[in-house]
Wavefront OBJ file of the C-alpha trace (Angstrom):
o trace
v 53.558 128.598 100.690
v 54.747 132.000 100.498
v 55.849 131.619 97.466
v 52.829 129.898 95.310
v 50.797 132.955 96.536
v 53.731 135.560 95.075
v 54.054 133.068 91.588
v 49.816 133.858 91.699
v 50.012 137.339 92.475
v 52.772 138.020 89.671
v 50.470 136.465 87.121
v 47.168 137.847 88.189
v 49.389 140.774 87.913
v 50.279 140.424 84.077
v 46.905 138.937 83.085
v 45.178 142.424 84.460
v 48.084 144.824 82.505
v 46.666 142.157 79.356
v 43.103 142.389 80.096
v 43.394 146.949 80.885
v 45.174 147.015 77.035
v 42.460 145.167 75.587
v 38.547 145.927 74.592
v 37.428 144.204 77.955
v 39.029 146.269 80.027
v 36.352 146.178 82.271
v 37.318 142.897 83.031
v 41.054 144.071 84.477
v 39.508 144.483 87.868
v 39.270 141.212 88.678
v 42.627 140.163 88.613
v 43.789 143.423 89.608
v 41.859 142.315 92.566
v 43.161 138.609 93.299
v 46.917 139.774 92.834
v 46.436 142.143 95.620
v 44.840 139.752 98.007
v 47.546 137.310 96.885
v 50.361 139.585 97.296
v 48.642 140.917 101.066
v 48.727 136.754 101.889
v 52.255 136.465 100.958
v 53.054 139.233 103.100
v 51.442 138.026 106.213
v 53.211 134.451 105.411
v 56.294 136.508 105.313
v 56.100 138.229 108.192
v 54.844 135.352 110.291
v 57.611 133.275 109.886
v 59.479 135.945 111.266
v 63.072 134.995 109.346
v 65.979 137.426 109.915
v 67.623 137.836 106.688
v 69.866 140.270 106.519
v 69.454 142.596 103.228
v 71.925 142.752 100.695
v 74.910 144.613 101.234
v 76.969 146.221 98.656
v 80.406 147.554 98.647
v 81.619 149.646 96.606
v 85.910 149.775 96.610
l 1 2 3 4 5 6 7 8 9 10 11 12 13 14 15 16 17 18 19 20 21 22 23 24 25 26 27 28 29 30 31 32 33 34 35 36 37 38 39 40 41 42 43 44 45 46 47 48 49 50 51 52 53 54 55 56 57 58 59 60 61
């Protein structure tokens, strides 16, 4: 689940950099919008499942 609300958010991302660049710019709100409520979603999905995952280590030799 968490991740069909980040695949959304991602493209209501792009289609609101498309819509800002183009004469109905007025229009980039709206998706501007809906990939910040779907990003906010995927977040709370994240954090309720409450997963430890360890972040990724690198080591440098």
């Amino acid at each position: 689940m968490k991740k069909i609300f980040t695949i959304l958010a991602v493209i209501a991302s792009v289609f609101a950099i498309i819509f800002s660049v183009l004469p109905i710019s007025n229009l980039a709100i709206i998706p501007a919008v809906a990939a910040l409520i779907f990003g906010l979603i995927a977040f709370y999905l994240s954090k309720k499942q409450e997963k430890l995952k360890k972040p990724f280590s690198f080591r440098f030799s």
